[in-house]
N, C-alpha and C positions, 0 to 999 in steps of 0.2 A: 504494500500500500504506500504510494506515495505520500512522503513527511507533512505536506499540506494538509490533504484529505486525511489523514490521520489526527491531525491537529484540529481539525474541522470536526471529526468524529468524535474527539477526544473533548473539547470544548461543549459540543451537543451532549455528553454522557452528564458532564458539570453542570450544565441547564437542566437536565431531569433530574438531577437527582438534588442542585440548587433545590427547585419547585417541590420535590417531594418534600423536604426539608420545609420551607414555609408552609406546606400544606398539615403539615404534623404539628408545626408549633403554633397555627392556626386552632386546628383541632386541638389542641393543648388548654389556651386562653377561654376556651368553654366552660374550662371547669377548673381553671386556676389565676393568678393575679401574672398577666403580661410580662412586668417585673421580675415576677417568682418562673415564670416561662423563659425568661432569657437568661437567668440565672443556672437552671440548670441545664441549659442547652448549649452556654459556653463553657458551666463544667467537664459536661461528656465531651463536646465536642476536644477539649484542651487534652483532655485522658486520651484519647483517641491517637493524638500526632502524636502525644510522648512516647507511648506505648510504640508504636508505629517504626517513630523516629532511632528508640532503641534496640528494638529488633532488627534492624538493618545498620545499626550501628553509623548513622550518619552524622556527620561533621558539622561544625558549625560555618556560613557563609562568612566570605570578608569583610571586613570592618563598612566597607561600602554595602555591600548586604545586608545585616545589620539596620541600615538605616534604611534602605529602603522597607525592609521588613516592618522596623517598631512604625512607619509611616503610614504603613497600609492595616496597620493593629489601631492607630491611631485615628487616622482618617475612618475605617471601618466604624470604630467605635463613636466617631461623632453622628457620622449617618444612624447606628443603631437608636441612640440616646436623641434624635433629633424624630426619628421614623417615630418611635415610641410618644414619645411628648407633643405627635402631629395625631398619633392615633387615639391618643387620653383625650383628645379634644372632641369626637363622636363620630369625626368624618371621613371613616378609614378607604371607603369604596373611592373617595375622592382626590385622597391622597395618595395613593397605591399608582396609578396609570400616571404620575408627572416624576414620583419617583423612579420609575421604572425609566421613562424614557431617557431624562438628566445622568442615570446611571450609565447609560449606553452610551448618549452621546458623546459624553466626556474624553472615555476612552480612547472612541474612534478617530476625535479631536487630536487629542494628544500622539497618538500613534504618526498620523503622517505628519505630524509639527520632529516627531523623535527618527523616523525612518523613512517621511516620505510617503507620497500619496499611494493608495494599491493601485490595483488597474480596475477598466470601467466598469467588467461586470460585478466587480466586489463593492462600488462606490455605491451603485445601484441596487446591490443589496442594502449595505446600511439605511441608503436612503426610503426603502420598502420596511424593514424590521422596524423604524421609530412606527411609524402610527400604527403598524400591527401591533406593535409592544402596549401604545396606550389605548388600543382599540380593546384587546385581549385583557389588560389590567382593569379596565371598565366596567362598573357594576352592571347587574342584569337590566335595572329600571336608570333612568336620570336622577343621579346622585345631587348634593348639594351645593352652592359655592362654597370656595375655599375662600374663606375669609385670609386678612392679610399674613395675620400668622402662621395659619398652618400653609396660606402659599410659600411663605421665607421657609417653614421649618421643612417641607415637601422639595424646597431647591436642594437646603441645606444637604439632607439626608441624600439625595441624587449624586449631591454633590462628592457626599462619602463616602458610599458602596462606589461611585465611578473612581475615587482615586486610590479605592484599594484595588478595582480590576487594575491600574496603570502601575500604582506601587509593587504590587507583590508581584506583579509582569517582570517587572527591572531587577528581581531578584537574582543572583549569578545561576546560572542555567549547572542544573548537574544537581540542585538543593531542592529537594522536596517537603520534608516534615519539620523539620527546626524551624523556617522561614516563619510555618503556622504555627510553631510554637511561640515565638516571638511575638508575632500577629495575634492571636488569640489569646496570651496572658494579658494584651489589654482587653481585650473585648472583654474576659472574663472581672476584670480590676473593675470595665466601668458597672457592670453588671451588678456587680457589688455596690460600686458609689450610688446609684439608685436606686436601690433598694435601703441605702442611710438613709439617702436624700428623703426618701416614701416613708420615713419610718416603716418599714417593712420589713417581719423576721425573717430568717433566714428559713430558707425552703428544704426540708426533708427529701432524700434521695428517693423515698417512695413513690412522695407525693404528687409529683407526676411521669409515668415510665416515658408517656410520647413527648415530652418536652426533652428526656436522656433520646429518646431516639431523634429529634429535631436537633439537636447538637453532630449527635454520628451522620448525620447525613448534611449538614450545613459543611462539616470537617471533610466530609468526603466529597462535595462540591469544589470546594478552596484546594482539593488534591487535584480534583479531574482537570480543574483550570488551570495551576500551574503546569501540569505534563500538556497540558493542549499547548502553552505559552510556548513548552523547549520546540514544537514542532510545526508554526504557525506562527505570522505575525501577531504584535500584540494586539493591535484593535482587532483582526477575524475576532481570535482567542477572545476577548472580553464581549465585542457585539455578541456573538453566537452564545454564550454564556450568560447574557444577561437575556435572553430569552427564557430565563425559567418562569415568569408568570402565566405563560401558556400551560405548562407544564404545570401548576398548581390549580388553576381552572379547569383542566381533562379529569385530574384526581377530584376535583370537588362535584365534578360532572356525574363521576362514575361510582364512586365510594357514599356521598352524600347525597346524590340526584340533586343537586342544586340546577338551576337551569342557567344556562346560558343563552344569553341573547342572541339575536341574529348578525348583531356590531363584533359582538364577541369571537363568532365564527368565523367574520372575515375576516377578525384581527389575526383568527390562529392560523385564517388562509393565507394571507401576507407574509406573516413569521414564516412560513414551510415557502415562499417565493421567495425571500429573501435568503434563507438557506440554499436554495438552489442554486440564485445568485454569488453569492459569495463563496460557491465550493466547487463553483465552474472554474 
C-alpha cells in the first residue's frame, strides 16, 4: 500500500474511533457530571500510552519534541476546558458543528503555511469536508443562536483540538506513546483543575466504566493520528481525522436510533466526497 493511502487509511481508523470515543463519553454524561466524565477519561486514556509506551520500551522525543508535545497537551486542554464551559451553557447541538469545522480548518491552514500547498484534488477535498463536517455536526431540528460567548468559547475550543492536530503532527517522526504521555498528563492536570474549580469530588473508578472506555478510545484516536502523521502530510492527516463527528452521528444512529436529518446525511455524503478527494 502506498505511504499516502496508508496515511489516509490510517488517519480514517483515528476518525472512527476519534467519534467512537465522543460517542461513549456522550453516553457517559447521561448519567454522570461532564466534569467527572473527563476526569476519568483522561485517566484511562493516560494509563493507556504509559502502559503502551513501556511495553515497547520507547524513548523519550528531543528536547524540540518535548515542546511541541507539552503544546498540543496544552492547547488540547484549553479546547477541552473551553468545549466544556460552551457546553455548561445549554447549547451543545450548537456548538458542536463550528467547533468541528475551526478544528479542521486550522490544521489545513497551517500545513501549507509549514510544507506548502497539496495538489488540487486534495484542496478540493478540504474545501468539501468543512460544510460536510458542520453539516454532519448539526443537530436533527434548528438549534439555537450562539450567543457571544459561547461563539468566543466555540472559536476558542476549535481553536485547541486544531492546534493539537498541528502540535503533536511536528512531533519527531519514529515517537509514538510518550509524545501522548506528555500531551495527556495535561489534559488529565486540567481535568482535575475543574473539577477544584466545580467544587466537585473526585470520581470513583467504578463510577462510570464508558467514560474509562471514552478515555481508551480518545488515546487510541491520538495513536491512529500520529502513525497517519509518519505517513501522510500533516493537514491530509489532521483534515481526514477531524472527521470523527460523522462517525459519532452513524453510532448515535444505530446504537440509540437517534434520527438524523436529511442536512445530516448530506453532510456524511460530503465527508465520504471529500475522502475521495483527498486520497486520489
Amino acid at each position: 500500500m502506498p505511504a499516502t493511502f496508508l496515511g489516509a487509511f490510517l488517519a480514517l481508523t483515528s476518525a472512527a474511533v476519534w467519534g467512537s470515543g465522543d460517542f461513549s463519553g456522550g453516553y457517559a454524561t447521561r448519567t454522570s457530571s461532564n466534569y467527572h466524565v473527563l476526569a476519568l477519561s483522561a485517566f484511562s486514556g493516560i494509563i493507556l500510552v504509559i502502559i503502551l509506551a513501556i511495553l515497547v520500551r520507547e524513548g523519550w522525543p528531543s528536547p524540540a519534541g518535548w515542546w511541541w508535545a507539552g503544546l498540543a497537551g496544552l492547547s488540547g486542554a484549553v479546547g477541552i476546558a473551553c468545549l466544556y464551559q460552551a457546553l455548561s451553557l445549554g447549547h451543545a447541538a450548537a456548538v458542536a458543528p463550528m467547533t468541528a469545522v475551526i478544528s479542521a480548518i486550522l490544521p489545513a491552514v497551517a500545513g501549507a503555511l509549514i510544507i506548502g500547498l497539496p495538489g488540487v484534488s486534495t484542496l478540493a477535498g478540504f474545501a468539501v469536508a468543512v460544510p460536510g463536517l458542520w453539516l454532519v455536526s448539526a443537530p436533527a431540528q434548528d438549534g439555537p443562536r450562539l450567543t457571544r460567548q459561547e461563539l468566543l468559547l466555540a472559536l476558542a475550543a476549535g481553536v485547541g483540538f486544531g492546534g493539537f492536530f498541528v502540535f503533536i503532527g511536528l512531533v519527531d517522526r519514529g515517537f509514538l506513546y510518550t509524545p501522548l504521555v506528555i500531551a495527556r498528563s495535561l489534559t488529565l492536570l486540567t481535568a482535575l483543575v475543574l473539577l477544584v474549580v466545580r467544587r466537585l469530588p473526585l470520581p470513583t473508578l467504578t463510577s462510570s466504566p464508558v467514560a474509562l472506555l471514552a478515555g481508551v478510545l480518545d488515546a487510541g484516536g491520538n495513536i491512529f493520528y500520529i502513525l497517519a502523521r509518519q505517513y501522510t502530510r500533516l493537514d491530509v492527516a489532521a483534515v481526514l481525522a477531524s472527521l470523527y463527528p460523522a462517525a459519532t452521528v452513524i453510532l448515535a444512529w444505530v446504537i440509540l436510533h437517534e434520527r438524523i436529518s436529511r442536512w445530516q446525511w448530506i453532510g456524511a455524503g460530503l465527508c465520504v466526497a471529500a475522502i475521495a478527494l483527498i486520497a486520489l
